[in-house]
C-alpha positions as CSV (number, residue, x, y, z in Angstrom):
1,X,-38.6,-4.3,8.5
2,X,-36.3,-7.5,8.4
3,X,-32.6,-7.0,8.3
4,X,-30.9,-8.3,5.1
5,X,-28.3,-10.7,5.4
6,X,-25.8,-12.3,3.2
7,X,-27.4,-15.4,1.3
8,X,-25.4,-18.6,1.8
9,X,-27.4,-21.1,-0.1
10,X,-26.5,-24.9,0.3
11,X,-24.4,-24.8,-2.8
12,X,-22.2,-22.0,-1.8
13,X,-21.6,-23.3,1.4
14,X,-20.3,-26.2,0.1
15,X,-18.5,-24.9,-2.1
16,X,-16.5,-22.8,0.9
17,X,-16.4,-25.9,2.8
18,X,-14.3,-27.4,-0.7
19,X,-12.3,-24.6,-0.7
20,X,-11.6,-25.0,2.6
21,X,-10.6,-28.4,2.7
22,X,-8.4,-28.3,-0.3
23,X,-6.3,-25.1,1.0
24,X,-6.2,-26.3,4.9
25,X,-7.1,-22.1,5.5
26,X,-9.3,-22.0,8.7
27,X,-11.8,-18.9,8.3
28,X,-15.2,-17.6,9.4
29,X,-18.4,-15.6,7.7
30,X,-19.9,-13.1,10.2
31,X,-22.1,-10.2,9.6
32,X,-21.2,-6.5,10.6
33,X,-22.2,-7.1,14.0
34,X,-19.7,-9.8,14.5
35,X,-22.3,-12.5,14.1
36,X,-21.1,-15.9,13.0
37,X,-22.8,-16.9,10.3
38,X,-20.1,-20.1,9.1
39,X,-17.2,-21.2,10.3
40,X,-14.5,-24.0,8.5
41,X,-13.8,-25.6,10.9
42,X,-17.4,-25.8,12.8
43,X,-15.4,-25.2,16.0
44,X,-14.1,-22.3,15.7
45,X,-17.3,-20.6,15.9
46,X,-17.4,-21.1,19.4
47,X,-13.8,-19.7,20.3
48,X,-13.5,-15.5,19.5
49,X,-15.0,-13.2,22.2
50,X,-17.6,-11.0,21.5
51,X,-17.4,-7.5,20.2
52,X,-13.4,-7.3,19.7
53,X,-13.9,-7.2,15.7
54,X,-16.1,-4.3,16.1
55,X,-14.1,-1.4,17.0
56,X,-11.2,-3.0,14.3
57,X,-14.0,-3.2,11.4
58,X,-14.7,0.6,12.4
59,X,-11.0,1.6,12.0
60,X,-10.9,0.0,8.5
61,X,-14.4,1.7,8.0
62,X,-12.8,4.9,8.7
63,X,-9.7,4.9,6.8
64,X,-11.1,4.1,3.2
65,X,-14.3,3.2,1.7
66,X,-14.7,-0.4,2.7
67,X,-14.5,-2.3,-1.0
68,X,-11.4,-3.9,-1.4
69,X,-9.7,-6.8,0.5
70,X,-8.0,-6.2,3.8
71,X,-4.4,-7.6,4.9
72,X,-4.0,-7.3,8.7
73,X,-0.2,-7.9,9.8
74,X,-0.6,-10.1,13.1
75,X,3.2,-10.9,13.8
76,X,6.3,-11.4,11.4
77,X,5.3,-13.2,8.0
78,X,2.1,-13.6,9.4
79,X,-1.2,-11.9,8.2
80,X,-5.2,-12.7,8.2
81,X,-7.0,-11.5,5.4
82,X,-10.3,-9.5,5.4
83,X,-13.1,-9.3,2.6
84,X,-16.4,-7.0,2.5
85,X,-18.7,-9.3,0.8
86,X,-21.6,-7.3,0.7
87,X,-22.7,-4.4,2.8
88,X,-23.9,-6.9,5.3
89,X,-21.2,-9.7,6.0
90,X,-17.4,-10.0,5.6
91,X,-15.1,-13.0,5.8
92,X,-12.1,-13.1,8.0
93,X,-9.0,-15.6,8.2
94,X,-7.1,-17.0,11.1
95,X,-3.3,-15.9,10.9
96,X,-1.4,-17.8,7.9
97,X,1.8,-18.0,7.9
98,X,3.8,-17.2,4.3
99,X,7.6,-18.3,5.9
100,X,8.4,-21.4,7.8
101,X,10.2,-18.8,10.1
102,X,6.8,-16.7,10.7
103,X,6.2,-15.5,14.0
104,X,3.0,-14.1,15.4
105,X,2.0,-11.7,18.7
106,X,0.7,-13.9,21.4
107,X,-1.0,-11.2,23.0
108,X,-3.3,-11.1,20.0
109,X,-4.3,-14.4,20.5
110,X,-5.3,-14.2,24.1
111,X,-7.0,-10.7,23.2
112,X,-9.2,-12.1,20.9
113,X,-9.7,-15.8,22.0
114,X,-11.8,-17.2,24.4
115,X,-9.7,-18.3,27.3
116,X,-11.4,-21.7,27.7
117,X,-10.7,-22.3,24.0
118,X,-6.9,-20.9,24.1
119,X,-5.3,-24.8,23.6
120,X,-7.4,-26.0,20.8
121,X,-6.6,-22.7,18.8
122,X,-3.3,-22.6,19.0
123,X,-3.2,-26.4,17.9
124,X,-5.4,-24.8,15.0
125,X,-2.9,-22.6,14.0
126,X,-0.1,-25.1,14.0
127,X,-2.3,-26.7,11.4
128,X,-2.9,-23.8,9.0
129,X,-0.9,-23.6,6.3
130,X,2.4,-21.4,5.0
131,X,1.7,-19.2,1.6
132,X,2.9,-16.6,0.2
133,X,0.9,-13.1,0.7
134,X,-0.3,-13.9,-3.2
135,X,-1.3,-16.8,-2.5
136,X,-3.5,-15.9,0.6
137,X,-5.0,-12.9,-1.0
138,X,-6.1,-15.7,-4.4
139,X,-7.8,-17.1,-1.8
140,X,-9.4,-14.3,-0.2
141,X,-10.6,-13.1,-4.0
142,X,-12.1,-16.8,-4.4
143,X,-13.7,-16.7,-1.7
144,X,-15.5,-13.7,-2.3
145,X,-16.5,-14.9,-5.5
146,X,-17.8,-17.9,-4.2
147,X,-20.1,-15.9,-2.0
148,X,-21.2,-12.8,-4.2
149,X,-20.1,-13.9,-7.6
150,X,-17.4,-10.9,-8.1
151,X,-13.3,-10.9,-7.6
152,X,-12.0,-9.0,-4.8
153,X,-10.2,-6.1,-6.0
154,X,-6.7,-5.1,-5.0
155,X,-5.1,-5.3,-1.6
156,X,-4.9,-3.2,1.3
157,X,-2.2,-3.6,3.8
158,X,-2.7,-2.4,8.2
159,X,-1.2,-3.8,11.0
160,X,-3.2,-5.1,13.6
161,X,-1.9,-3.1,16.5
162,X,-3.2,0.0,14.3
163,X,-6.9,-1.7,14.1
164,X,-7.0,-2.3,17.7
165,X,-5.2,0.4,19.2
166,X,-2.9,-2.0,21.1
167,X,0.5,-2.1,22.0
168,X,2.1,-4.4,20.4
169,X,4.3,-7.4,22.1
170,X,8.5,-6.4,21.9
171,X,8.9,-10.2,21.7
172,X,7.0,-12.0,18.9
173,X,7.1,-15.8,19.2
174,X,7.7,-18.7,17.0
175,X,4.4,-20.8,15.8
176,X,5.8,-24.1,16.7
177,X,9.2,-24.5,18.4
178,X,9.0,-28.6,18.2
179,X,6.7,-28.8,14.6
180,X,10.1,-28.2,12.0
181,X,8.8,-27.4,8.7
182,X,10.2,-28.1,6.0
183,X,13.6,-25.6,4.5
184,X,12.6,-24.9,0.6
185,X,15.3,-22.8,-1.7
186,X,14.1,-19.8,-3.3
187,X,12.2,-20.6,-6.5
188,X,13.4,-19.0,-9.3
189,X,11.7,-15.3,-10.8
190,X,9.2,-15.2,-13.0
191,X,10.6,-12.9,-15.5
192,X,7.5,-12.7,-17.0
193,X,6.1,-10.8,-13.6
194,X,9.0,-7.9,-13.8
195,X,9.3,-7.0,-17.7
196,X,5.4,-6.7,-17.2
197,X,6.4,-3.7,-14.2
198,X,9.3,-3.0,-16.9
199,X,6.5,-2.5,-19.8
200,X,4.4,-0.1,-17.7
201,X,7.2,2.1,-16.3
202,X,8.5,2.6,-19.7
203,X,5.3,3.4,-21.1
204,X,4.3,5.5,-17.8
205,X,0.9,3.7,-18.0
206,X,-0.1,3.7,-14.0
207,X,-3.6,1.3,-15.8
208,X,-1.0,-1.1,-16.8
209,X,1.5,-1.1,-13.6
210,X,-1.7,-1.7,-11.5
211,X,-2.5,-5.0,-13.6
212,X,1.2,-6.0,-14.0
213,X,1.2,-5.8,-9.5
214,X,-1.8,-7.8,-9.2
215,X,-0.4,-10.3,-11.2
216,X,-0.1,-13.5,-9.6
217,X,4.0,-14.3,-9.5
218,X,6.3,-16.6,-7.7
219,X,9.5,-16.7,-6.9
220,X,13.0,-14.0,-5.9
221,X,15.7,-12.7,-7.7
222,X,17.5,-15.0,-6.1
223,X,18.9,-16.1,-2.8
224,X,20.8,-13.6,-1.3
225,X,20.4,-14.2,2.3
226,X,19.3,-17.0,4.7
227,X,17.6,-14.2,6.4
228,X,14.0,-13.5,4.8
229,X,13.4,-10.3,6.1
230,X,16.9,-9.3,4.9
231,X,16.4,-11.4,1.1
232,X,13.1,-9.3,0.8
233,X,15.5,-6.2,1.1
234,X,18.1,-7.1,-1.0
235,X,15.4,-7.7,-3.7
236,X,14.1,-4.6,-3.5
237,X,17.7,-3.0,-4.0
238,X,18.1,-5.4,-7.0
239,X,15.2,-4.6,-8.9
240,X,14.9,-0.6,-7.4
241,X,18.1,-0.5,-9.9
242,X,16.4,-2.3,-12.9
243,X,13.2,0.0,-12.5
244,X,15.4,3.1,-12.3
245,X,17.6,2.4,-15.1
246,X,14.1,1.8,-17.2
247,X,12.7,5.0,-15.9
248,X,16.3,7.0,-17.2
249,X,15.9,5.6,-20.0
250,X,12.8,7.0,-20.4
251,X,13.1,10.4,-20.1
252,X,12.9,11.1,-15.9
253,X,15.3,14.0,-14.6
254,X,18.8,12.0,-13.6
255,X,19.7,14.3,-10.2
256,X,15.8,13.5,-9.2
257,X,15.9,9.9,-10.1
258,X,19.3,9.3,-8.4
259,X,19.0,11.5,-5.1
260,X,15.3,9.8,-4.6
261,X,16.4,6.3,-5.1
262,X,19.3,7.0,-2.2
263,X,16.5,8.0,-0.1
264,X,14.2,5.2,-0.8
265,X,17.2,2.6,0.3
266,X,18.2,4.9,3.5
267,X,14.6,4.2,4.0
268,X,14.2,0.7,3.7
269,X,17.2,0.2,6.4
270,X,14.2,1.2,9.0
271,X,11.7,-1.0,7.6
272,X,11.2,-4.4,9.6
273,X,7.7,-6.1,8.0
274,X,7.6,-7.9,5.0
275,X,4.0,-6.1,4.3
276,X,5.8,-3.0,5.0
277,X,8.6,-3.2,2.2
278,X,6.0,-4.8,-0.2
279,X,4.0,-1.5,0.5
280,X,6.8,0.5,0.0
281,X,7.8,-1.2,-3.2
282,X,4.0,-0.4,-4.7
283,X,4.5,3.2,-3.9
284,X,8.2,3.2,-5.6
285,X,6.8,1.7,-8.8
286,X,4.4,3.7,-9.0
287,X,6.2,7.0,-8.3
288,X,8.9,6.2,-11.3
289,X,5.8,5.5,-13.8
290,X,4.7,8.5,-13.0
291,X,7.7,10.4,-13.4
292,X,8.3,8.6,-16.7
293,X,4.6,9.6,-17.7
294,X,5.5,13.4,-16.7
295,X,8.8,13.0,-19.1
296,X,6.8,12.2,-21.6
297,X,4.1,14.7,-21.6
298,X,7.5,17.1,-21.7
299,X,8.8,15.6,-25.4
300,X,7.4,18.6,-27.3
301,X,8.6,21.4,-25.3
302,X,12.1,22.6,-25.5
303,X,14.7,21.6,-23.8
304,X,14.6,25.0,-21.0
305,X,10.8,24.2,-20.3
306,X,11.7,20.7,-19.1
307,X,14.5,21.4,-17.6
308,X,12.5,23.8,-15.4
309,X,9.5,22.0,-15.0
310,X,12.0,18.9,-14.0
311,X,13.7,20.6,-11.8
312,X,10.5,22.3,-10.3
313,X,9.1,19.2,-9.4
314,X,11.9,17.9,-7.7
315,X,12.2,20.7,-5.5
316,X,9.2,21.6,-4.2
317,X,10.7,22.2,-0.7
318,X,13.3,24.9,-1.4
319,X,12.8,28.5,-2.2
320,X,12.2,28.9,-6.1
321,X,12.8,32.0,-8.2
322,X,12.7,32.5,-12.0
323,X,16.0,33.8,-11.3
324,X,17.3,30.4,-9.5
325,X,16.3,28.2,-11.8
326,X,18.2,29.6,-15.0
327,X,20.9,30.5,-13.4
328,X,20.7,26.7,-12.5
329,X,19.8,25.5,-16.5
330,X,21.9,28.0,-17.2
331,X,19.8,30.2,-19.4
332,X,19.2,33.8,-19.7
333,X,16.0,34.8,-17.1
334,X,14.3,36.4,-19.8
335,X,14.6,33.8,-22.6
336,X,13.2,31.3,-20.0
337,X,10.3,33.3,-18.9
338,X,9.8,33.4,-23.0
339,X,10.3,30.4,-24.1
340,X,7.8,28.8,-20.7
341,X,5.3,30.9,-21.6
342,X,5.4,29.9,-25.0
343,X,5.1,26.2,-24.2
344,X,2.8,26.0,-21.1
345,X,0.7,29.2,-21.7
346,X,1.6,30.4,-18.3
347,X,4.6,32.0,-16.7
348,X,7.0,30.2,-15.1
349,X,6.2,31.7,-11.4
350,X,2.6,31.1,-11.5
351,X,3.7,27.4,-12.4
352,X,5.9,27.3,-9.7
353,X,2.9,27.9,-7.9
354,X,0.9,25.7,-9.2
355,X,3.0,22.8,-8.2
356,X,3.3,23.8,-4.4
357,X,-0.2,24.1,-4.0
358,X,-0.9,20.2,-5.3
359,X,1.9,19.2,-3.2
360,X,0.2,21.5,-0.5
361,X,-2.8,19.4,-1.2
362,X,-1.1,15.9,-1.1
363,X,0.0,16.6,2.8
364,X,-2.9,18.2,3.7
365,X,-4.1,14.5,3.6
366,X,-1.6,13.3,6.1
367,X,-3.8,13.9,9.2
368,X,-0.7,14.8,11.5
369,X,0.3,17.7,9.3
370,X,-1.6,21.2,9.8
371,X,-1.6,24.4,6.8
372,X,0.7,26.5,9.3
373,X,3.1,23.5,9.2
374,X,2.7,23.1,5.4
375,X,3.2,26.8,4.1
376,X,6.7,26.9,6.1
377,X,7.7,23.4,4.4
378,X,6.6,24.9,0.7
379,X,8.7,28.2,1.1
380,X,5.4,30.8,1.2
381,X,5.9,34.3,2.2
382,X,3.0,33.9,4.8
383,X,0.8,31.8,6.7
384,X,-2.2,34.1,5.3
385,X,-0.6,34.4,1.6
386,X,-0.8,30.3,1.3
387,X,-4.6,30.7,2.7
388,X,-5.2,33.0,-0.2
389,X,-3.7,31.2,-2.9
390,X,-5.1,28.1,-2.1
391,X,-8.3,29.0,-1.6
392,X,-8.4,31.2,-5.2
393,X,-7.4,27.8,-6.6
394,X,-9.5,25.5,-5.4
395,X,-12.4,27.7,-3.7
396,X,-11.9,26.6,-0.4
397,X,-9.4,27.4,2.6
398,X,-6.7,24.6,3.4
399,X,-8.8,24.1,7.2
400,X,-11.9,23.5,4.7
401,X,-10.4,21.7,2.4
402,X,-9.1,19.0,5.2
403,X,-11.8,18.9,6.8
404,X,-14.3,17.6,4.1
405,X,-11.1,15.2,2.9
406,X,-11.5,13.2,5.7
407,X,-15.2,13.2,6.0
408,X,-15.2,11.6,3.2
């Protein structure tokens, strides 16, 4: 039986070959066993050694279900991109730059190049051009659609050290040292891009926030720093107040929102990759929609319920009583349990509950944390009381319950 293999007809090849002479991005076709099928420029076919993509293709394989288009960090400002075309052949970049003071690992390099063909790929890569991330994953969607005749959906960011299992280099070096490139200001924000964010966090529409990230946008909130690591910082701090002050406004818990924007800043101090912070800002967004979203589902209860159910939420890692809690609104214990029961149709203990066990769930799927780790973090009584409860809710034992997660 013949093995299929993606269909490059004359046409679409030259239309890659367009594409890649009018965005100077070097790239190559190959098939899941790491056979070249095209190459921009021809050349480069004859430069990578065999079998390093393999065990890297596996890794991404591994970690989700291999649809959506792959950014692999190489150095500082400097990323590839990967696209599943089909289920038989992918396209991969060379390293593009998207500062003029991008750095990449030259251990990758000499990891995955031939040795013979070393010079003339590093006089490649002086060649290639700098874009933002945006920019390079447009390009990546074109492509595919080029190819198959469908978008790429949204990105997903890895370092390459994690896809190879290498140790990375301490010292990353500059592209060119003698090639200056040329010093642009920041561009001004499209406002259009943010009070799109804006619109979906108010609304607490996650459908909407994922449209209004993948929207193409250029530009900062202005130059703060010469420093692009550190202006990608400060404009997460400027926009991290916008968002929350949105969010607020909206309905989310004010002691929740303020602590948990403190810790996203202490958080961002240890943060030194642009792909990083841009990762981080997605998961931010999306947290204060969906705190805004909870708000809202709270309008018709009264005001004890959401207090409880706010403060619930946000403290999933303390000890929680009936008791506690409206001594904390304050409100009698009694009228609480009431006037919960009345609104949610279940007591305020079992929803306390509840909420550990989907938070229970949510780490379970961090593969370095174990259910005897996880019942002491939630505040159970007992290793075997957790096991009980979460196995009456969801029919299966935590153990179980990881184990076919990451089957999967």
């Amino acid at each position: 039986m013949a093995v299929k293999t993606l269909n490059l007809t004359v046409q679409k090849k030259t239309a890659l070959e367009t594409l890649y002479l009018t965005t100077g991005i070097s790239f190559q076709i190959h098939t899941l066993n790491d056979e070249v099928l095209l190459s921009f420029p021809p050349e480069l076919s004859d430069c990578g050694r065999e079998g390093i993509l393999i065990p890297a293709l596996s890794t991404l394989q591994n970690q989700q279900p291999w649809t959506s288009t792959a950014m692999v960090e190489t150095g500082q400002f400097c990323s590839v991109v990967i696209v599943r075309l089909d289920e038989t052949g992918f396209l991969l970049s060379e390293p593009v730059l998207s500062s003029r003071n991008g750095s990449f690992d030259t251990r990758i390099v000499d990891y995955t190049i031939k040795e013979k063909r070393l010079a003339w790929y590093y006089t490649l890569l002086r060649r290639q051009p700098i874009l933002s991330r945006h920019q390079l994953a447009s390009f990546a969607s074109m492509a595919k659609y080029l190819c198959v005749g469908s978008f790429a959906p949204d990105l997903q960011y890895y370092r390459i050290y994690e896809l190879l299992n290498i140790i990375p280099h301490e010292d990353l070096h500059i592209l060119s040292d003698s090639d200056p490139y040329p010093s642009e200001p920041f561009p001004h924000i499209s406002e259009s891009y943010y009070s799109g964010i804006a619109h979906a966090i108010a609304s607490g529409d996650r459908a909407m926030l994922d449209l209004a990230i993948r929207s193409p946008h250029n530009g900062s909130a202005g130059s703060f720093s010469e420093d692009p690591l550190q202006q990608i910082k400060y404009e997460f701090v400027v926009r991290l107040r916008q968002m929350m002050e949105i969010a607020l406004s909206n309905g989310t818990d004010p002691d929740y929102t303020l602590t948990v924007s403190e810790s996203w800043c202490r958080e961002l101090d240890h943060m030194y990759s642009p792909m990083e912070i841009e990762r981080f800002t997605r998961h931010v967004l999306e947290t204060l929609c969906d705190k805004v979203h909870e708000a809202s589902a709270l309008k018709g209860y009264s005001v004890y319920t959401r207090k409880a159910i706010q403060y619930v939420r946000s403290h999933l890692f303390e000890p929680l009583t009936v008791q506690k809690i409206a001594s904390l609104i304050p409100v009698n214990r009694n009228t609480l349990s009431a006037v919960f029961k009345k609104d949610m149709h279940q007591s305020l203990q079992s929803f306390i509950t509840e909420e550990k066990l989907k938070e229970a769930v949510s780490l379970l799927q961090q593969k370095n944390l174990k259910s005897s780790d996880i019942y002491i973090m939630l505040g159970f009584s007992s290793h075997s009381h957790f096991i009980e409860l979460f196995k009456k809710k969801y029919g299966m034992t935590p153990g179980s319950y990881c184990h076919s997660a990451f089957r999967k």
